[in-house]
C-alpha positions in Angstrom: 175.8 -115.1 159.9 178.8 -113.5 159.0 179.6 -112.5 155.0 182.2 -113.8 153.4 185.2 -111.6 152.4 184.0 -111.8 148.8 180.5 -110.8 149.6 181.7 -107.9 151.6 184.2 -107.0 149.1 181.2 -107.0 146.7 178.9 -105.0 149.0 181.5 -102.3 149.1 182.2 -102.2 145.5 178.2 -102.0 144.6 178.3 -99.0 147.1 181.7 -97.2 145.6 179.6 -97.5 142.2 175.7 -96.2 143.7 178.1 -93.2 145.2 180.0 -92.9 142.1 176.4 -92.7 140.2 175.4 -90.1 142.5 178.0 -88.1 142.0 177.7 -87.5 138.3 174.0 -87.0 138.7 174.8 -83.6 141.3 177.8 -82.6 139.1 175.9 -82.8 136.2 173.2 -80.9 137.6 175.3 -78.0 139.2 176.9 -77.4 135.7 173.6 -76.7 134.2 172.8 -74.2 136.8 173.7 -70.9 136.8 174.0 -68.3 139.8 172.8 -65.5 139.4 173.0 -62.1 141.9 172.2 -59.0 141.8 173.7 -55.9 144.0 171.5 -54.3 146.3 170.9 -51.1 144.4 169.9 -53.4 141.3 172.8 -51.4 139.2 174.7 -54.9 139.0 174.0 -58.4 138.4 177.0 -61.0 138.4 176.4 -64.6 136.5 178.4 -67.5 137.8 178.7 -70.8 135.5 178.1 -74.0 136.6 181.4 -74.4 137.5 181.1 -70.8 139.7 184.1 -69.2 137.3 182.1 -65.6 136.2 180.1 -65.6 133.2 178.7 -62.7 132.9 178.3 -58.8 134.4 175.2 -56.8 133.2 174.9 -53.3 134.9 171.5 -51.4 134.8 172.9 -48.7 132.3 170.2 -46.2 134.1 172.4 -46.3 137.3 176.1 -47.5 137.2 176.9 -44.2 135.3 176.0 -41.7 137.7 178.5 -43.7 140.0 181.6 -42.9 141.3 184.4 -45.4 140.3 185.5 -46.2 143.3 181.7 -46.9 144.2 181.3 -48.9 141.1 184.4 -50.9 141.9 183.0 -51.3 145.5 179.4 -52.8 144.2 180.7 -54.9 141.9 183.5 -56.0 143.8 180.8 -56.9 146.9 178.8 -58.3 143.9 180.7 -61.0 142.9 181.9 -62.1 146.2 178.1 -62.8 146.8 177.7 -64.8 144.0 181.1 -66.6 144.7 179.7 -67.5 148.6 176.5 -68.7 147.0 177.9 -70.6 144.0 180.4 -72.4 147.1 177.0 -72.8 149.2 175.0 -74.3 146.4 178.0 -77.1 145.9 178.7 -77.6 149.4 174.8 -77.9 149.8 174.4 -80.9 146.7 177.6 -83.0 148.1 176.5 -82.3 151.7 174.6 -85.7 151.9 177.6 -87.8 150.5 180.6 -86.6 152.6 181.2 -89.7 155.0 180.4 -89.0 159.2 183.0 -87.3 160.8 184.1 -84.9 157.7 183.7 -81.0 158.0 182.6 -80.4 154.0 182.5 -76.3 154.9 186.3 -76.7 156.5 187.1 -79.1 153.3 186.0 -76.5 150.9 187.2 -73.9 152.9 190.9 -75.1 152.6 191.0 -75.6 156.7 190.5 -79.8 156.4 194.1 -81.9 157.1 193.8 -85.3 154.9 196.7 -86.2 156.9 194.6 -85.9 160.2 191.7 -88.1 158.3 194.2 -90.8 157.0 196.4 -90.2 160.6 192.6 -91.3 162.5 191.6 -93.8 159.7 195.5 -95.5 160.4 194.7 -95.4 163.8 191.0 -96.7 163.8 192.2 -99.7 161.7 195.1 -100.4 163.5 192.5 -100.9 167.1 190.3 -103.0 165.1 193.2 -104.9 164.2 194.6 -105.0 167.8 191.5 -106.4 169.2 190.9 -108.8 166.6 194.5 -110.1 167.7 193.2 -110.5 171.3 190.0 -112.0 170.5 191.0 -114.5 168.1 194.3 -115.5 170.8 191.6 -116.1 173.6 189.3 -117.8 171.3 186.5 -115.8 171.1 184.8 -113.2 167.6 186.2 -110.9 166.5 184.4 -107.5 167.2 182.5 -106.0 163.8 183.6 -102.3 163.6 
């Protein structure tokens, strides 16, 4: 039996709001996590925020100051970038689940995803749909469900 377009319209709006719920519930839970990394020596440990802007840089007082500063700069520098690629991993990782089929979250958070190619194949998709709803409903026969 096929749904009515109210029925469908609802279905779709119940699901924009479970998604939307589910949304909140991961943000709100990756602000109240901090990263936290520390350099391989132990001499440096880099706190992220929630948000993955830098909170906080301790250094192991016994060790940074018998460094060089171009080594120090070097550790800390390597130091941060770790937490950065773990904060992006930890956020990719929670919204992972609600990305739709077909989208690349690592290229989309990367800065390599084209919104005009997804609204370019969206355009296209509907326009078939529509194109063979035309023919079905010219020779008499159901249209096709998507």
């Amino acid at each position: 039996m096929n749904k009515s377009p109210h029925e469908s319209f609802q279905q779709a709006l119940d699901e924009l709001r479970r998604t939307q719920k589910q949304l909140g519930t991961i943000r709100s839970e990756l602000q109240e996590k901090a990263t936290k990394v520390t350099s391989k020596d132990g001499m440096i440990t880099v706190t992220l925020d929630g948000r993955s802007e830098l909170a906080g840089i301790a250094f192991n007082p016994a060790k940074f100051r018998r460094m060089a500063p171009a080594e120090l700069g070097s550790v800390l520098l390597e130091t941060i970038n770790q937490a950065r690629a773990q904060g992006r991993s930890r956020i990719i990782d929670s919204y992972r689940s609600l990305v739709p089929k077909g989208m690349d979250i690592d290229a989309i958070m990367a800065g390599k995803f084209s919104l005009d190619k997804m609204f370019d194949d969206a355009a296209r998709q509907g326009e078939t749909m529509m194109a063979e709803a035309r023919k079905d409903a010219a020779i008499g026969q159901p249209a096709k469900k998507g």
